[in-house]
C-alpha positions as a printed Julia matrix, in Angstrom:
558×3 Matrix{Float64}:
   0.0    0.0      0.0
   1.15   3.38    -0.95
   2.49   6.06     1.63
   0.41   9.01     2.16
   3.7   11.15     1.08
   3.5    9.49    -2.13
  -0.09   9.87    -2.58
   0.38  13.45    -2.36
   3.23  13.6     -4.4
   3.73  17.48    -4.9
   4.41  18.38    -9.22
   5.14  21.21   -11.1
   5.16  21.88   -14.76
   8.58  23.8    -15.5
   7.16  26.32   -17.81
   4.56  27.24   -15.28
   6.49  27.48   -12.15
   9.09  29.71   -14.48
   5.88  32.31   -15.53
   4.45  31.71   -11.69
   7.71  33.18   -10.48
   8.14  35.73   -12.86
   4.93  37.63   -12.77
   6.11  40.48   -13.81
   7.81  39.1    -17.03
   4.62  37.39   -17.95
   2.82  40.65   -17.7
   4.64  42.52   -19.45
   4.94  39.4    -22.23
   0.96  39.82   -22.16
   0.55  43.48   -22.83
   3.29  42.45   -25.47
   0.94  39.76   -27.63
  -2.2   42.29   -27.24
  -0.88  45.02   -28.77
   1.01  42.87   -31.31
  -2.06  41.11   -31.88
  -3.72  43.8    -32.76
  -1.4   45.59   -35.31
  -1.2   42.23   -36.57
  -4.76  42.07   -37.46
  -4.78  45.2    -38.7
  -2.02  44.69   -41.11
  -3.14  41.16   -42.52
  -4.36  41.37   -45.8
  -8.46  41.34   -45.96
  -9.86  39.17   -48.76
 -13.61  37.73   -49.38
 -11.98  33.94   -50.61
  -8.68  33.08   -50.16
  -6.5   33.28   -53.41
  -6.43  29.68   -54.86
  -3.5   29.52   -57.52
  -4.05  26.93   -60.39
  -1.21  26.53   -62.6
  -2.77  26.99   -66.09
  -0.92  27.82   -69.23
  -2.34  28.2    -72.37
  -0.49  27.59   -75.82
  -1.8   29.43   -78.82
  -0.59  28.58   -82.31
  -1.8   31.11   -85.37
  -1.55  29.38   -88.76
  -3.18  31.4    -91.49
  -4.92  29.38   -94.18
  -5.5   26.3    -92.42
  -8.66  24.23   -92.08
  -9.8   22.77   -88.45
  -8.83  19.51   -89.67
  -5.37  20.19   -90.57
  -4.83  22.33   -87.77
  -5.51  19.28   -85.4
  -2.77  17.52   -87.41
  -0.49  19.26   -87.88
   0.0   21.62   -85.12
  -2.73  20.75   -81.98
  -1.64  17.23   -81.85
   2.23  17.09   -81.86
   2.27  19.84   -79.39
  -0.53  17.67   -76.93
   1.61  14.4    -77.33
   4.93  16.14   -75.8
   2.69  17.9    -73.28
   1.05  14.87   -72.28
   3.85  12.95   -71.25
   5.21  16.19   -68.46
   4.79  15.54   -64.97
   1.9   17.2    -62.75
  -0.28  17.85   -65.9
  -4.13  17.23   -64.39
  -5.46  17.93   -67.89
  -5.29  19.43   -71.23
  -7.8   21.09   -73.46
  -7.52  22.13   -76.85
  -9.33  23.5    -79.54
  -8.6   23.17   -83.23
 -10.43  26.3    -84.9
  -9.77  27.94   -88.72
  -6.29  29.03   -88.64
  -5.87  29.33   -85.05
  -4.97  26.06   -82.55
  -5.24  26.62   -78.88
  -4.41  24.17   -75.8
  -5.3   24.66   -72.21
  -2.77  23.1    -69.97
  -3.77  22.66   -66.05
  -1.48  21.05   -63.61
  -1.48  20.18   -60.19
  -1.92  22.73   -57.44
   1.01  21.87   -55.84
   3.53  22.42   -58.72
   4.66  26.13   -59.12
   3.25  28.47   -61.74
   6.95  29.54   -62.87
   8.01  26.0    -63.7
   4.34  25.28   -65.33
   5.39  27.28   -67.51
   8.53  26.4    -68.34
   8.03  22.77   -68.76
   5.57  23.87   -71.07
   7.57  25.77   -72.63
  10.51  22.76   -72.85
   7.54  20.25   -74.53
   6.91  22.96   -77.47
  10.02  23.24   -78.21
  10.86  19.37   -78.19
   7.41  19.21   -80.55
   9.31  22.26   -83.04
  10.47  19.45   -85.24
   7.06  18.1    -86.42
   5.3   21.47   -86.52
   5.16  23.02   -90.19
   7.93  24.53   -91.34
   6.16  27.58   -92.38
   4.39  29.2    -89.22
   4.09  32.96   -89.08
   5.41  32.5    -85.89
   6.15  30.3    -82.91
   3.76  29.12   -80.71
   2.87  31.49   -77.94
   2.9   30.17   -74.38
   1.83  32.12   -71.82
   0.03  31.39   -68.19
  -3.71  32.19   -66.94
  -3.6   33.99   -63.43
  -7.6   33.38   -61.88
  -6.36  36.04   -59.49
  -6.01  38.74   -61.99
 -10.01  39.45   -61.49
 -11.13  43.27   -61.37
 -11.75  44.3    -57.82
 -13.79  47.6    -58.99
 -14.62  49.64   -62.17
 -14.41  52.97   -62.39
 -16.5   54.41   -65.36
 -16.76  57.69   -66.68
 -19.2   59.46   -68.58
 -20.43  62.83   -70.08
 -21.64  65.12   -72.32
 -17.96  65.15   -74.12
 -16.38  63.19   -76.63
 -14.26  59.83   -75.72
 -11.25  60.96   -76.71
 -11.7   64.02   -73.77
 -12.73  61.74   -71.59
  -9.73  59.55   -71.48
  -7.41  62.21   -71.16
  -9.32  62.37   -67.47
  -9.14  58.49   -67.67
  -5.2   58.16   -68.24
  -5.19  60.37   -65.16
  -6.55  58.4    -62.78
  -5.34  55.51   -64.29
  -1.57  56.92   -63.44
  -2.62  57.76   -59.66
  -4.48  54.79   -59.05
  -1.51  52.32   -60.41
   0.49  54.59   -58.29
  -0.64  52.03   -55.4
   1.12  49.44   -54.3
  -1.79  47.41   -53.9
  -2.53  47.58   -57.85
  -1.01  45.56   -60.39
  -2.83  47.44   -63.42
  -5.95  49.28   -64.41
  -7.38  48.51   -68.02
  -9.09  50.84   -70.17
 -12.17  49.94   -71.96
 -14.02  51.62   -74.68
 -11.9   54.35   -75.34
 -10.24  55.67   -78.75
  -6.94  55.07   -79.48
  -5.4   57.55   -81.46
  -3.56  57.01   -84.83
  -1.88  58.92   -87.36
  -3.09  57.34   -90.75
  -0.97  58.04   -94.02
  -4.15  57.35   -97.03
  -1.82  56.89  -100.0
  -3.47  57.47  -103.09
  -2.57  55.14  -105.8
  -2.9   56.79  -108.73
  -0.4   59.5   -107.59
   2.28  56.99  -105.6
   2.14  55.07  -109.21
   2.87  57.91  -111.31
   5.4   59.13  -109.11
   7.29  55.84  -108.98
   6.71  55.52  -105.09
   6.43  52.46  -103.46
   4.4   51.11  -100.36
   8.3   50.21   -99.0
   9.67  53.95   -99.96
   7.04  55.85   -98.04
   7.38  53.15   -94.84
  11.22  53.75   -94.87
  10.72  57.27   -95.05
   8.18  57.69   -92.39
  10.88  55.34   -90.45
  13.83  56.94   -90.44
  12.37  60.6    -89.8
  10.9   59.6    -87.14
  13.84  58.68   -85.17
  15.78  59.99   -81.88
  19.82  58.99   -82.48
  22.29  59.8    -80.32
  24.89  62.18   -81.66
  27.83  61.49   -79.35
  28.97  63.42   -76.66
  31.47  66.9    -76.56
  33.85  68.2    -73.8
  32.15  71.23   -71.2
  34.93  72.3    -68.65
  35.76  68.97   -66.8
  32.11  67.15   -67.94
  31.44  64.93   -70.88
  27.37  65.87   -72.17
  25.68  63.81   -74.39
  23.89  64.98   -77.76
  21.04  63.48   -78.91
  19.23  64.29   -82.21
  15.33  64.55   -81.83
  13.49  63.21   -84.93
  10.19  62.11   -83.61
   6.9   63.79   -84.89
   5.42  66.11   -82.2
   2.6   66.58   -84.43
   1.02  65.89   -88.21
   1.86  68.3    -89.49
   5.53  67.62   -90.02
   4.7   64.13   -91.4
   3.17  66.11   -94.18
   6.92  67.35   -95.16
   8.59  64.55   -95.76
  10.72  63.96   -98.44
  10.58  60.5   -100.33
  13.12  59.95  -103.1
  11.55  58.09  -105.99
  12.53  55.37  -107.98
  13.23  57.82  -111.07
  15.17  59.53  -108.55
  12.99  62.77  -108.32
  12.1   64.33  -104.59
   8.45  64.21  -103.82
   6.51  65.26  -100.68
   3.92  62.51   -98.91
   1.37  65.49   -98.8
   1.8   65.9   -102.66
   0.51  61.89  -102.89
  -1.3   60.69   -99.27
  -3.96  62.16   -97.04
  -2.39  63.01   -93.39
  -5.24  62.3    -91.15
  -4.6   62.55   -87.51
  -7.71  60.05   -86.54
  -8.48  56.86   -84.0
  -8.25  52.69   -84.43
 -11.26  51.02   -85.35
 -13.09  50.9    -81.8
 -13.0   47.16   -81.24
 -14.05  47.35   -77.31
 -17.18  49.14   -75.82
 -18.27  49.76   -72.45
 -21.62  50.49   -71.45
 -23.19  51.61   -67.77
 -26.31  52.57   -66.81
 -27.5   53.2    -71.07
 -24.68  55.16   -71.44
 -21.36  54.73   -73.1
 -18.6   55.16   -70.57
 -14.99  54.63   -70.63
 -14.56  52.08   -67.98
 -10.88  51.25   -65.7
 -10.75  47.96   -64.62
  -8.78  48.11   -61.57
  -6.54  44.9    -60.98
  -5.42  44.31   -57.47
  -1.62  42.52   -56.58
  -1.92  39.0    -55.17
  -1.72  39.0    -51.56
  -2.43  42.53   -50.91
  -5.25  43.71   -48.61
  -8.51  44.22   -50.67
 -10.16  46.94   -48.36
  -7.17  49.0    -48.05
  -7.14  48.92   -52.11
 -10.75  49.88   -52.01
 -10.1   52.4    -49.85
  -7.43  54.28   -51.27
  -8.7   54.29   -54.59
 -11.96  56.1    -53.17
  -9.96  58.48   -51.57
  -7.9   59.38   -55.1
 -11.26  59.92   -56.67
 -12.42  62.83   -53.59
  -8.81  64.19   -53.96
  -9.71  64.82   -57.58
 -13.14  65.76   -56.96
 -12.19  68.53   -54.32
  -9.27  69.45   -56.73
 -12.19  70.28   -59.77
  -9.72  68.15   -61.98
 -12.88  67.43   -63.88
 -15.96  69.46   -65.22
 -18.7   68.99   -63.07
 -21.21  67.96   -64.9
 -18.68  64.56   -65.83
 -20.23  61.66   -64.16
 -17.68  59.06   -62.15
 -19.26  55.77   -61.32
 -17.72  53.33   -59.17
 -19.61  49.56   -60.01
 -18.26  45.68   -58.99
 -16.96  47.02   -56.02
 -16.0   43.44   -54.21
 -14.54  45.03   -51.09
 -17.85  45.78   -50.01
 -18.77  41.99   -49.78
 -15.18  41.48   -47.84
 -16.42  44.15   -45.24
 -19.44  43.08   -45.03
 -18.52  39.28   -44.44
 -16.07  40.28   -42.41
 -17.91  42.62   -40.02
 -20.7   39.75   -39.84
 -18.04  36.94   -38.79
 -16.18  39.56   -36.63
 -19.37  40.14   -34.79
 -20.23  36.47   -34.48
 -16.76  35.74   -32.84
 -17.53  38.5    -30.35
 -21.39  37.24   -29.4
 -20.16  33.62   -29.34
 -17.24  34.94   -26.81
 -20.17  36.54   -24.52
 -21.55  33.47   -24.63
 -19.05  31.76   -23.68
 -18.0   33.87   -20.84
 -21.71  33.81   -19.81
 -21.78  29.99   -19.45
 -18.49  29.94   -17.7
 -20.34  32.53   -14.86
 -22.82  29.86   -14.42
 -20.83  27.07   -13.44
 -17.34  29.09   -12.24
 -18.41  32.18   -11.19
 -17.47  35.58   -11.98
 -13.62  35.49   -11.34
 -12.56  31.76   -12.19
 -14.8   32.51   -15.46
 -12.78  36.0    -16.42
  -9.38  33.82   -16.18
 -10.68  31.54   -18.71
 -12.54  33.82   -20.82
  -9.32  35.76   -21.4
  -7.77  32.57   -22.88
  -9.9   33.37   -26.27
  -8.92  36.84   -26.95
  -5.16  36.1    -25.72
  -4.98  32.73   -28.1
  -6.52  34.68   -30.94
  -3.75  37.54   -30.79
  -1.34  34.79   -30.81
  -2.26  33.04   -34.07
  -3.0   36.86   -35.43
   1.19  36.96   -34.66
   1.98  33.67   -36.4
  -0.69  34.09   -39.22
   1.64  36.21   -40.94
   4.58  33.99   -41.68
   2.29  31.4    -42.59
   1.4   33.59   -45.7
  -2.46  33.45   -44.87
  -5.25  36.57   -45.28
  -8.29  37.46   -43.3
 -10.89  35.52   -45.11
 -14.36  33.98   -44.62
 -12.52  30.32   -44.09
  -9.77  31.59   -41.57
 -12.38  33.32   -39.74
 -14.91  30.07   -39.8
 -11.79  28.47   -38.64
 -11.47  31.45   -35.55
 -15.6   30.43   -35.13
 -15.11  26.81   -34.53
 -12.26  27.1    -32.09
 -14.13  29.49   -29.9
 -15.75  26.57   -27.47
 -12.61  24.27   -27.5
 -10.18  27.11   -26.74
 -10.95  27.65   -22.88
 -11.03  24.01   -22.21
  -7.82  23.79   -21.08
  -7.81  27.2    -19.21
 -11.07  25.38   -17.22
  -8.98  22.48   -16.52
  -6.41  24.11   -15.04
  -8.33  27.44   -13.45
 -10.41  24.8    -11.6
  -7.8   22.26   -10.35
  -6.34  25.38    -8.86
  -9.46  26.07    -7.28
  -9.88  22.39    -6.11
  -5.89  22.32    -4.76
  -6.45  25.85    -3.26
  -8.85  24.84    -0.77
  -6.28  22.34     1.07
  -3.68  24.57     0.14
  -3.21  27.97     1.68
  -0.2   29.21    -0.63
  -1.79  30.09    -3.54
   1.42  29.74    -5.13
   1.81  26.32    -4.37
  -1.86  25.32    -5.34
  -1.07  27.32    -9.01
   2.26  25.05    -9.56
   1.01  21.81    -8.38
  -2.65  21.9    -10.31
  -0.4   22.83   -13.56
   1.53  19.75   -12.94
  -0.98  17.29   -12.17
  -3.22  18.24   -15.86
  -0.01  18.81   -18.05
  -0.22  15.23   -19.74
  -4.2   15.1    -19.85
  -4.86  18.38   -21.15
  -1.81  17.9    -24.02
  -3.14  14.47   -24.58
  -6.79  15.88   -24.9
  -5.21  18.71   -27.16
  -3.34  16.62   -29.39
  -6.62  13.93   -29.86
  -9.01  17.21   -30.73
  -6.3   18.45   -33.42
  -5.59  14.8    -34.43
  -8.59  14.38   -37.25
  -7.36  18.11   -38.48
  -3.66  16.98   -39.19
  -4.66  15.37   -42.42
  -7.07  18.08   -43.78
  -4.7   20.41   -44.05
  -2.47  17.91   -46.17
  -5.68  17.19   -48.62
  -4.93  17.8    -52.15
  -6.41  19.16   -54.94
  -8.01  22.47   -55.45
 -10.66  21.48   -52.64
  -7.59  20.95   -50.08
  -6.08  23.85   -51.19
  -8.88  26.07   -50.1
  -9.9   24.49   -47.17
  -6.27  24.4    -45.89
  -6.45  27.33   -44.03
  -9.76  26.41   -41.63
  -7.54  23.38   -40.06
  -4.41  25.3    -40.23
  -5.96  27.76   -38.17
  -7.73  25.3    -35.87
  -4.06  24.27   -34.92
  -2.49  27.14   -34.5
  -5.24  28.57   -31.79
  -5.06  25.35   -29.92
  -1.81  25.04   -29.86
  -1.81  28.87   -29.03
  -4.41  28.15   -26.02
  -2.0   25.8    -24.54
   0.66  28.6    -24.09
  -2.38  30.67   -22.49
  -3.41  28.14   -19.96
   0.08  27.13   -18.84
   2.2   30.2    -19.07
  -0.45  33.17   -18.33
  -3.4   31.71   -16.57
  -1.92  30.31   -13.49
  -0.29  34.13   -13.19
  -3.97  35.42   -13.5
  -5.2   32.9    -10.57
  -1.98  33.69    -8.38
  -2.63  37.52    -8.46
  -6.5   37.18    -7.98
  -7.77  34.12    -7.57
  -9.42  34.42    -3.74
 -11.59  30.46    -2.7
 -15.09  31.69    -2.34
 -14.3   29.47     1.46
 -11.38  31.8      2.23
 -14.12  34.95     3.04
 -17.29  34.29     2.88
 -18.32  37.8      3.25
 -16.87  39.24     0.14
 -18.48  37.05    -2.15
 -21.99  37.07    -1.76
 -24.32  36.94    -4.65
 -25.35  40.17    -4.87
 -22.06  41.44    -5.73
 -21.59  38.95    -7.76
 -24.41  40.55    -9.8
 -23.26  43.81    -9.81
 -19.97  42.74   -10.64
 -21.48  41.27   -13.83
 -24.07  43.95   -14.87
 -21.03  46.08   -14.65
 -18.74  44.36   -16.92
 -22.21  43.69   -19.19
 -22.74  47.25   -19.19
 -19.2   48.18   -20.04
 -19.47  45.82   -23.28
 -22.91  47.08   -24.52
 -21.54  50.76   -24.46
 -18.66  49.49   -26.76
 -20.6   47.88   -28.47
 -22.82  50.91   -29.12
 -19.82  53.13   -29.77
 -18.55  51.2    -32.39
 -21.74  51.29   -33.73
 -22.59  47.23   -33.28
 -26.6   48.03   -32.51
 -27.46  44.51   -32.98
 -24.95  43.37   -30.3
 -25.89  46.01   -28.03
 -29.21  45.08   -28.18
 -28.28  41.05   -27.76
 -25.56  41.84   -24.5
 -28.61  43.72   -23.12
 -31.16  40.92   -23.37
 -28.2   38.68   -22.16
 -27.99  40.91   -18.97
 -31.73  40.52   -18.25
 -32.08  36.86   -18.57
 -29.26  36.45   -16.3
 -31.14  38.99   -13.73
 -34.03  36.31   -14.09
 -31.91  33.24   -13.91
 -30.76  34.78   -10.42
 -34.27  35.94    -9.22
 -36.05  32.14    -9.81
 -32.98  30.95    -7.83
 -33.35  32.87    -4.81
């Protein structure tokens, strides 16, 4: 039979005895993760979805005067039999059309778009040999980026003509690609302008002018060379000899020797017309022709701040008159307003399933022991906001459904080990002691019970495919905050219990129910007038209604 001494064997957990001893470290390490929790959030990129890369690559092959038939021959299928036979290819597509072959390539998510490409590039140019010998031109390979999706249009519209409109649109399209956030911004439906030389034939003919004589011509005068450089005191300056046209009119002037050898003027046998391209791209809004930007956003850069900025560019210009007033700017597509608002739904859903929380932990703990705990959710979450980071991820609806689902499991090991101190602490006076040894005694059972939750989520965030690939980040995030909890139950809860943690046995007297009560409409009270401030009505209203029920819970127990 076992000694008493033995039975009562006294343990420690290093790591907690270290923080119990060292309050003031652990403190200060606390304030520490808040605040760097919070910039954290703050600075991680906002998205609606997270950013799912497929490695696609398309290869287009142009063959003029080709039938469908021979272009699957000839070009579609020697190219598909070398591209078949890479590695990580999920599947190829291709379409044989009149004079024009294209093939779709899509690999694997987990091979890199960079050496997609490449190997792609490597398989055309091991199929060169059985290709015709008399393309216009190689085959084009180039890669399909899903992410490259407008986050906003911008379209403009008046009682002018297009080509004064996109003088105002090549402005904002310089300050908004300004941003680092932005990649491009596309115009649509504008004119292009171009200089056409109408060469009539009758006149080029009798002058003995060909099409190659006025080309050359037009060429050459339109040329900057470099003329060297000359000697200024002790500096070297270049020279440079400007030849290109500022405006039509000195096209007009040029001199084209003919073949008889005689000088003759383009204006004395072509039309200068200073004109547009053939419009081949329109853009309509509300009935109206527009000239629309397509704004383009970098990968991995935060979707609101984009948003924002580019909304603050157009009051800049508004309060600067850059534009006539009566020119209309319309902003349409904007997708950062479905980020917000998801985000601002699941942000608020975190918070009322937190009050919740901490309202079923007053139940059964009481109003201290359930505060220790309940700080275990926001303290874990500014931890993973740290680490979330280097893992590469964004704020997005499956991160933050990730955040939702750890919100009960999180404080179950903070209960564990809040309450073991509150069993110990009754046969042990030295609060100290009874933090140490309850730590201890649950180090192997809570890390067991940790490791068996997170256990099914190990292998979801190895699943493959394009299906693993965007559900990675809900287990991913799962771990983190459990593993994150663990640090907050064994490093800064038992500090919590050691500085406050008084037995309800130890006085009597200043624990009675009523101010238990108080003590919670306070802190109740406290929340709803955040809540209000930051202008959270609905969760206002819901802390309220909490607050009364829990007034009713305590009269019907009386």
């Amino acid at each position: 039979m076992k000694s008493e001494g033995t039975k009562n064997k006294f343990k420690e957990f290093f790591a907690t005895s270290w923080a119990i001893d060292n309050k003031t470290s652990v403190y200060v390490l606390t304030l520490f993760i808040v605040l760097i929790g919070m910039v954290s959030y703050s600075t991680i990129p906002k998205e609606q979805f997270p950013e799912i890369v497929i490695p696609t690559i398309l290869v287009s092959t142009p063959y003029p005067g080709t039938s469908p038939t021979d272009m699957e021959n000839l070009v579609t299928r020697p190219i598909e039999k070398q591209i078949k036979s890479l590695a990580g290819v999920k599947k190829v597509t291709s379409n044989s059309l009149q004079d024009f072959s294209s093939i779709v390539v899509e690999f694997n998510t987990d091979v890199i778009p960079a050496e997609a490409k490449q190997k792609v590039k490597d398989a055309v140019d091991k199929a060169r040999t059985d290709l015709p010998n008399n393309l216009p031109m190689e085959p084009n390979v180039m890669d399909i980026d899903f992410s490259e999706i407008p986050i906003m249009y911008i379209n403009i519209s008046g009682q002018y003509d297009l080509n004064k409109l996109k003088k105002y649109a090549d402005r904002l399209q310089d300050k908004i690609e300004g941003l680092k956030e932005i990649t491009r911004v596309d115009i649509v439906g504008a004119l292009e302008r171009e200089i056409q030389i109408n060469v009539d034939m009758y006149k080029m003919q009798a002058s003995s002018v060909s099409f190659r004589d006025i080309e050359s011509a037009v060429a050459y005068e339109n040329m900057t060379i470099s003329g060297g450089s000359i000697p200024i005191g002790n500096m070297r300056r270049s020279i440079r000899v400007v030849g290109q046209f500022a405006n039509p009119e000195i096209i007009k002037n040029i001199v084209i020797k003919s073949g008889s050898g005689a000088l003759v003027y383009l204006k004395d046998i072509a039309e200068i017309k200073d004109g547009f391209k053939e419009q081949e791209n329109f853009s309509r809004f509300n009935g109206l022709n527009v000239i629309n930007l397509s704004i383009i956003k970098k990968s991995g850069q935060n979707l609101i701040d984009a948003s924002d900025k580019i909304k603050e560019i157009l009051k800049d210009e508004k309060k600067a008159k850059a534009y006539p007033p009566d020119m209309k700017v319309d902003l349409s597509g904007d997708s950062s307003r479905y980020t917000r608002n998801t985000l601002e739904e699941l942000n608020n859903t975190i918070l009322i399933g937190f009050l919740l929380v901490i309202l079923v932990l007053m139940f059964f703990m009481g109003f201290t022991n359930a505060f220790f705990v309940g700080l275990s959710v926001p303290l874990s979450m500014c931890v993973a906001y740290m680490i979330m980071p280097g893992l590469g991820f964004t704020m997005n609806m499956i991160v933050m459904f990730g955040f939702i689902f750890a919100l009960g499991i999180i404080v179950d090991d903070a209960i564990v080990v809040i309450e073991n101190t509150h069993r110990i602490h009754r046969t042990e006076p030295n609060i100290i002691l009874a933090a140490k040894n309850a730590a201890g005694e649950v180090f192997l059972p809570i890390l067991s019970g940790t490791l068996t939750t997170l256990a099914p989520f190990f292998p979801l965030a190895f699943w493959p495919g394009i299906v693993g690939k965007f559900l990675h980040f809900m287990p991913v995030t799962l771990i983190v905050t459990l593993f994150a909890s663990l640090f907050v139950a064994y490093i800064i809860n038992p500090v919590f219990a050691v500085s406050f943690m008084k037995h309800e046995y130890d006085d009597k007297v200043e624990k009675p129910k009523t101010k238990f009560i108080r003590n919670f409409g306070i802190v109740t009270l406290v929340i709803a007038i955040i809540a209000f401030v930051a202008g959270f009505k609905g969760i206002t209203s819901f802390v309220i209604f909490i607050f009364l029920l829990y007034l009713l819970f305590q009269f019907v127990n009386k």
